[in-house]
C-alpha positions in Angstrom: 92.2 159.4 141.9 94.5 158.0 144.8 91.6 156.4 146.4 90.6 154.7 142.7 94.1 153.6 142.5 94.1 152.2 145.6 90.9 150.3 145.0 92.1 148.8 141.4 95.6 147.7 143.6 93.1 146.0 146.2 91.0 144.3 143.2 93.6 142.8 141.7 95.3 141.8 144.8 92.2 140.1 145.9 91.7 138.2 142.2 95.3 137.3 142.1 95.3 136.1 145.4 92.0 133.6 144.8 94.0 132.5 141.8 97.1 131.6 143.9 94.6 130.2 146.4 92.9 127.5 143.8 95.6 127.2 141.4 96.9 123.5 142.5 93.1 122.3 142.6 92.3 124.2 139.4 96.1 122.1 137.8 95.7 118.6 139.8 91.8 118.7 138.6 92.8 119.3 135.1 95.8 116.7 135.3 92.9 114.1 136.2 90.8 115.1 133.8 93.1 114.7 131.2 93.9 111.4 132.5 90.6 110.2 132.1 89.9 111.9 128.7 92.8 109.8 127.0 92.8 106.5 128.8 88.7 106.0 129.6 86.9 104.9 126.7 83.8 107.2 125.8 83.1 106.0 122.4 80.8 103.4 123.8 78.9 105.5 126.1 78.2 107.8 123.3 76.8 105.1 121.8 74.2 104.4 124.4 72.7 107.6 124.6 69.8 107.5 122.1 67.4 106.3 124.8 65.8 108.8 127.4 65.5 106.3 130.0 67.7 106.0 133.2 70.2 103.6 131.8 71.2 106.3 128.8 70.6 109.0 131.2 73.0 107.3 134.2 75.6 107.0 130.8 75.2 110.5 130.1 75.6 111.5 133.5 78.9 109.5 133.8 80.2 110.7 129.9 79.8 114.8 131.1 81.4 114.1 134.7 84.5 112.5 132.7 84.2 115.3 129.8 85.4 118.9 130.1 84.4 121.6 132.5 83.9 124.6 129.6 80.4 125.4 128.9 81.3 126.2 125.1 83.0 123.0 124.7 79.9 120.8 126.5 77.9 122.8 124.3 79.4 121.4 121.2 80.0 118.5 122.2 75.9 118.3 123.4 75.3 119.1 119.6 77.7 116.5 118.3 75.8 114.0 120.1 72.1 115.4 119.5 72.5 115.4 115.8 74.2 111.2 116.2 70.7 111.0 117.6 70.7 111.1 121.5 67.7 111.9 123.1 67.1 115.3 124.1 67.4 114.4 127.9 70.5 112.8 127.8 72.6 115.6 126.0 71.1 118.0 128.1 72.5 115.9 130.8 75.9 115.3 129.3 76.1 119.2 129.6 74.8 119.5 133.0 77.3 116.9 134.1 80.6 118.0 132.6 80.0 121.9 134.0 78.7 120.7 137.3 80.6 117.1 138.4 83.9 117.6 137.3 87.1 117.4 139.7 88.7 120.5 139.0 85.3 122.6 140.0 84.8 120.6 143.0 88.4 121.7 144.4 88.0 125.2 143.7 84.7 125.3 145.3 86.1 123.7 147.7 89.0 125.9 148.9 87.2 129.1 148.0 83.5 128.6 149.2 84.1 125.4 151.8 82.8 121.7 151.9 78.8 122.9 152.1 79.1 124.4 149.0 81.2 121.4 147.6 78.5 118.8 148.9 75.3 121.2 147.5 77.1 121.2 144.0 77.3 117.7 143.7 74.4 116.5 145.3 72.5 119.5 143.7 74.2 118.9 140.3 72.7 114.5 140.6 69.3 116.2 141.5 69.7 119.2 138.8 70.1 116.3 136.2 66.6 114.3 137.7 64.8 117.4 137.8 65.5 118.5 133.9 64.8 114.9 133.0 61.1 114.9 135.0 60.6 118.3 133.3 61.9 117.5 129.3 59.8 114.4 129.6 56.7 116.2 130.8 56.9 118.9 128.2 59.5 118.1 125.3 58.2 118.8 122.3 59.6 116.2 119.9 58.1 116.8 117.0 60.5 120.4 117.3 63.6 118.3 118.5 63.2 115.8 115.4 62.8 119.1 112.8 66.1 120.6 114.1 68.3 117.8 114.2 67.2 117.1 110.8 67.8 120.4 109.5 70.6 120.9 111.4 72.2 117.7 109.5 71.0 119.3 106.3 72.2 122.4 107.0 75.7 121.1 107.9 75.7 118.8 105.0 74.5 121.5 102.5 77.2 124.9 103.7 80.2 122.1 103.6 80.5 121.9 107.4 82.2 118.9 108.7 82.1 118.4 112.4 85.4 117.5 114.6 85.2 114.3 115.7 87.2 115.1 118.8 85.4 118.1 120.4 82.3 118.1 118.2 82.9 121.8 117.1 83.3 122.6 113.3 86.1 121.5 111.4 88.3 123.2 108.9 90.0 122.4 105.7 93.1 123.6 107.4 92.8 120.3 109.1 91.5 117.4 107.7 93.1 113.3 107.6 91.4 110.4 105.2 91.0 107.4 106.6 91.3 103.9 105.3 88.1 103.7 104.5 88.6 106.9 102.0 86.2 109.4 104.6 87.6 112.3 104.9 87.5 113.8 108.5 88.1 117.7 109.1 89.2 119.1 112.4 88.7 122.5 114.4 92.3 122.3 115.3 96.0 120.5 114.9 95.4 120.1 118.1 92.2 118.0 117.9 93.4 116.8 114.7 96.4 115.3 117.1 94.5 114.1 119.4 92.1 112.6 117.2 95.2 110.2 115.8 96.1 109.3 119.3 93.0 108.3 120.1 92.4 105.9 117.2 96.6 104.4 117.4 96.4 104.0 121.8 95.6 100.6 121.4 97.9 99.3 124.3 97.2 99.0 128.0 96.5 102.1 129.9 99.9 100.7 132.2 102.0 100.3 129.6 100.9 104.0 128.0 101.9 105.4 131.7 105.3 103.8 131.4 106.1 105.4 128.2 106.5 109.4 127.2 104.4 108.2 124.4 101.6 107.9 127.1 102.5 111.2 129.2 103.0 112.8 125.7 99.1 112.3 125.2 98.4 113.4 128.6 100.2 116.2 128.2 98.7 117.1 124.5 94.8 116.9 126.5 96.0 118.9 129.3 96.9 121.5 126.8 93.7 121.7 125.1 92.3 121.7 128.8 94.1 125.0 129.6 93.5 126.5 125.9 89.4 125.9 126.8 89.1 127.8 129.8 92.1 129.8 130.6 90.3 132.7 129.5 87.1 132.4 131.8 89.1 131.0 134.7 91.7 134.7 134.9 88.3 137.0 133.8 86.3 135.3 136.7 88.9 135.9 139.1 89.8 139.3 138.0 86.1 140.5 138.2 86.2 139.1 141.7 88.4 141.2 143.0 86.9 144.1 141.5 82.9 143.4 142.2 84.4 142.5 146.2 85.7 146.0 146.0 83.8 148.5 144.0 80.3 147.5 144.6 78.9 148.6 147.4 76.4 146.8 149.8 72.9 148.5 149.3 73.3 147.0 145.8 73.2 143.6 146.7 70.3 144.5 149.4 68.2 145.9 146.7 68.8 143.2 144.0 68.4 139.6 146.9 65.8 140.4 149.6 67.2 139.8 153.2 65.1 138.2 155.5 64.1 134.4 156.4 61.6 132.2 154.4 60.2 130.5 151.7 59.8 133.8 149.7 63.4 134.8 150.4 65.0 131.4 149.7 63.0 131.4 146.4 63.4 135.2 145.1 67.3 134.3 146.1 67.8 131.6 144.0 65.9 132.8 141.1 68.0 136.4 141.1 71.6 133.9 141.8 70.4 132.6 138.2 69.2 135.8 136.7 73.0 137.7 137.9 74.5 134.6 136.3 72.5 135.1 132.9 74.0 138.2 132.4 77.5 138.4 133.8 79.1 136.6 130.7 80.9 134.4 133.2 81.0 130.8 132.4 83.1 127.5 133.1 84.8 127.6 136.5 84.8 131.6 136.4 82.0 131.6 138.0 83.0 130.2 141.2 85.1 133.0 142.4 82.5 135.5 141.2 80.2 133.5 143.7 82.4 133.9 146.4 81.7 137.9 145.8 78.3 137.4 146.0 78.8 135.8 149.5 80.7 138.4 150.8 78.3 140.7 149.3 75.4 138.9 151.6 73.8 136.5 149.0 71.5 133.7 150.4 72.9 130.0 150.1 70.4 129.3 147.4 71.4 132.2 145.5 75.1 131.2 145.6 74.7 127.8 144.6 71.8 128.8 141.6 74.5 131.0 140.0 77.1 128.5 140.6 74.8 126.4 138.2 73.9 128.4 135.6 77.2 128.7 133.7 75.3 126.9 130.6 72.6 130.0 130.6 75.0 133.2 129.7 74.0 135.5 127.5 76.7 133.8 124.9 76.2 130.5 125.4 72.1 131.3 124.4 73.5 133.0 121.6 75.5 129.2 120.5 72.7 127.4 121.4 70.3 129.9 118.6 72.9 129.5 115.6 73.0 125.5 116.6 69.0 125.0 116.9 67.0 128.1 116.0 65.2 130.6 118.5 62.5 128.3 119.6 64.6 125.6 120.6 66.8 128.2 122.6 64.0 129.1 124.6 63.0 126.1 125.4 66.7 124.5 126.5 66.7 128.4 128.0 63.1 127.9 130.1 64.0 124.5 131.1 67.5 125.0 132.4 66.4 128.3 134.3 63.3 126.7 135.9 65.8 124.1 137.2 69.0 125.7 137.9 66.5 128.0 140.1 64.6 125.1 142.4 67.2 123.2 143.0 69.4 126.4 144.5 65.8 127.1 146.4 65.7 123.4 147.6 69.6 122.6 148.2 69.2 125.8 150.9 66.0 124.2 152.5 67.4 120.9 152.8 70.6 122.3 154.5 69.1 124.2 156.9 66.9 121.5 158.0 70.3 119.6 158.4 72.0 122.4 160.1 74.6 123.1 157.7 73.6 126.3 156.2 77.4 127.7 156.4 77.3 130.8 158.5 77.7 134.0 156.4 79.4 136.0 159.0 82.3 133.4 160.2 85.5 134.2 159.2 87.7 136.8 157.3 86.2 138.8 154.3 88.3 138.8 151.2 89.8 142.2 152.2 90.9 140.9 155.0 92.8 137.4 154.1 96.0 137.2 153.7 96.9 135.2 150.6 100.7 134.9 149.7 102.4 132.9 152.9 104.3 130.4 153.5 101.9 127.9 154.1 100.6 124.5 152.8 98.7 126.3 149.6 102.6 127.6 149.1 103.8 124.1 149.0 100.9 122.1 146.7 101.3 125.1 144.5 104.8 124.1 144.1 104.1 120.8 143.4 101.3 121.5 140.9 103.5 124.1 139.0 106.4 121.4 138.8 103.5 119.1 137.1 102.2 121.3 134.8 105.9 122.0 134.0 106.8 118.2 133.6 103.5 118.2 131.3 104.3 121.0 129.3 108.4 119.4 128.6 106.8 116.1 127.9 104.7 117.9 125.0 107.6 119.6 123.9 110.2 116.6 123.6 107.3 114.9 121.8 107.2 117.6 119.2 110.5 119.1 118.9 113.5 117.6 121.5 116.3 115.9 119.5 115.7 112.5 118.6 117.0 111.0 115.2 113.5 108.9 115.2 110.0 110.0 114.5 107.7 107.1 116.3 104.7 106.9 113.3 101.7 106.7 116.0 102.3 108.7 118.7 104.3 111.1 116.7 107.0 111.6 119.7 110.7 111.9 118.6 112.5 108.9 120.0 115.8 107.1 119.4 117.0 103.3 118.5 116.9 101.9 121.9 113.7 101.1 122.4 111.2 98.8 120.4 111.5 98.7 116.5 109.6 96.7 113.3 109.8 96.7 109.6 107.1 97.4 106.9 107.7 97.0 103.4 111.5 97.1 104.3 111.4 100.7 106.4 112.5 100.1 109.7 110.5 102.3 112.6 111.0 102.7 115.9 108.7 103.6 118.8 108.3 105.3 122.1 106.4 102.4 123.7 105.3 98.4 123.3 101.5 99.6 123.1 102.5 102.1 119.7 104.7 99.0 118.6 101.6 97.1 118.9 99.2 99.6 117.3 101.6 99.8 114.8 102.2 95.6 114.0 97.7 95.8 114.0 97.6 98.2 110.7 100.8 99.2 109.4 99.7 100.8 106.5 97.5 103.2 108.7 100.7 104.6 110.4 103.7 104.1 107.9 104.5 106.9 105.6 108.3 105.8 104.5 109.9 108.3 106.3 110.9 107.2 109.5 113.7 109.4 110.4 113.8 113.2 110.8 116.1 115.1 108.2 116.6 117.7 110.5 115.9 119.7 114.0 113.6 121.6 112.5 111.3 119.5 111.2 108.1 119.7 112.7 105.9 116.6 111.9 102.9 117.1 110.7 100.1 115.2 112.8 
């Protein structure tokens, strides 16, 4: 009993410690994305994906890298877009894209596995992308692909379901705004609902938005979601870390990758690294620190970097993609995706080591042996990242809740009389920024709802 004690103390020590280790990569990268999910435009890419050549599958490419890094939420997303009418390479690439070239997974990888594993994920995740396109367009059967996004509209249309408009997920009459226009839109979530709002009011300049809390109030409202995506899988990839590093032993990793040098290797490597990912229900950035058990356990470079890519192939993300297109479809997206994930891990290792910069397996410590809580620069960035995702977290609040005798009508932040104002039908409102003034002065009646101030502290607007 001691020695099991002592072995769940050193397992969580070691997953804590990784988490302290990546956590201002994991913060900045999420800060950046948010960034770019508010102030770049995507509507117009989206747009452009309903061809499967290069230009729609470039677009793709560059939508997913600027999109989130969850695997459930790229899977929605890739189905929002399939049933629009994007080509079946080109949401498949969205998906690769925003679980493979994102900032915040390049960090981690970065601090936790090193550079070679940071350069093999994004080159590998460009050629991942070319090698599913060569292989949908050799073998997609569209005939299939046409028959399920038609019934999948039908089916949607017939049971009542409405699809977010933000995430792409299904949305709920607990959530729901009418536009103008008289279509009513329904929303998984307040916060997508929220989001949605800010989206269609942030009409200003991207430099006047990041002079204003209205702006940071946005930012801070997508880093929320970011967090409320994949907090889940990052602390359960972690945690199983620690314990996998701890409790199993050696000869199990022997007998499941075969040791050695070659082609054979390299290949029965990388398709094992995908096969261990299948089925160990760790997705989004998760993964990453399960990889780096897998290395200390002896794993090939291929292996490592095939697992690293098959967070869109876990046993419950096959299970999303069944109830979204039917078995058939699963298989293929399933057959395609494994054949892929697989070569590319077996060529990323062949093409390093003809460079030379295979890492080598035994240099340095082993997680048992690093030390991870000092006083060092992790120590200090950590810092800085906490007091960011604090700053983030009191801008969200103050826009919701923080006194303020003023609710601004498109951003929804609380504000006072000192900054810009204008009239509508004889109700004077007042904003956070010039770029909601503006918003406001294009379509008044989209934003004005005749009550302007808050009646008391405790009212929380309803977005």
């Amino acid at each position: 009993m001691a020695a099991i004690l002592d072995g769940v103390l050193e397992s969580l020590r070691i997953g804590v410690g990784f988490l302290w280790t990546a956590a201002w990569a994991i913060i900045m990268g999420l800060t950046v994305t948010s960034l770019v999910q508010v102030y770049v435009s995507k509507e117009r890419m989206a747009q452009a994906l309903g061809d499967g050549d290069l230009r729609g599958l470039t677009k793709a490419t560059v939508f997913g890298a600027a999109s989130s890094g969850c695997s459930f939420g790229a899977v929605a997303i890739g189905k929002g877009l399939f049933k629009k009418g994007a080509h079946a390479v080109n949401f498949l690439a969205f998906m690769f894209a925003s679980t493979n070239l994102i900032v915040e997974l390049g960090l981690m990888i970065l601090l936790l596995l090193g550079w070679e594993f940071l350069l093999a994920e994004l080159l590998g995740g460009l050629i991942l992308i070319a090698v599913m396109a060569a292989i949908v367009h050799l073998t997609l059967p569209e005939t299939l692909f046409d028959q399920v996004r038609e019934t999948l509209t039908e089916r949607d249309r017939e049971s009542g379901v409405s699809e977010d408009p933000t995430c792409g997920m299904e949305g709920t009459k607990a959530h729901t705004l009418t536009t103008d226009g008289g279509e009513t839109l329904r929303f998984c979530s307040e916060g997508c609902l929220e989001t949605y709002r800010q989206q269609t009011s942030g009409r200003g300049g991207w430099r006047d938005e990041l002079r204003s809390w209205g702006g940071w109030y946005k930012v801070a409202n997508q880093y929320r979601k970011e967090w409320s995506m994949i907090w889940k899988d990052i602390v359960a990839g972690f945690l199983v870390s620690g314990f996998v590093i701890v409790f199993v032993p050696q000869r199990v990793w022997n007998a499941l990758f075969i040791q050695g040098d070659g082609l054979l290797v390299t290949a029965e490597n990388a398709v094992m690294g995908v096969a261990i990912a299948v089925v160990s229900f760790v997705g989004s950035m998760g993964n990453v620190p399960f990889a780096v058990a897998l290395w200390g356990g002896g794993v090939s470079f291929a292996g490592i970097i095939a697992f690293v890519y098959a967070d869109l192939i876990t046993i419950p993300v096959l299970n999303v993609y069944r109830k979204y297109y039917g078995w058939k479809v699963m298989l293929y997206i399933f057959g395609v995706f494994f054949v892929t994930m697989a070569f590319t891990g077996f060529l990323m290792e062949l093409l390093f080591d003809a460079l030379g910069i295979v890492p080598d397996l035994a240099g340095g410590e082993t997680a048992t042996e690093q030390t991870y809580f000092e006083l060092n620069y992790t120590f200090y960035l950590n810092l800085v990242a906490f007091a960011l995702s604090g700053f983030l977290l009191y801008v969200y609040r103050r826009g919701l809740g923080a006194p303020g005798q003023y609710r601004d009508p498109v951003c929804g932040m609380r504000t006072g009389d000192e900054g810009s104002s204008a009239s509508h039908e004889g109700v004077t409102y007042h904003f956070c920024s010039k770029a909601c003034k503006r918003a406001f002065e294009a379509d008044p009646g989209e934003f004005a709802d005749g009550h302007p101030e808050i009646r008391s502290r405790g009212h929380d607007h309803d977005h």
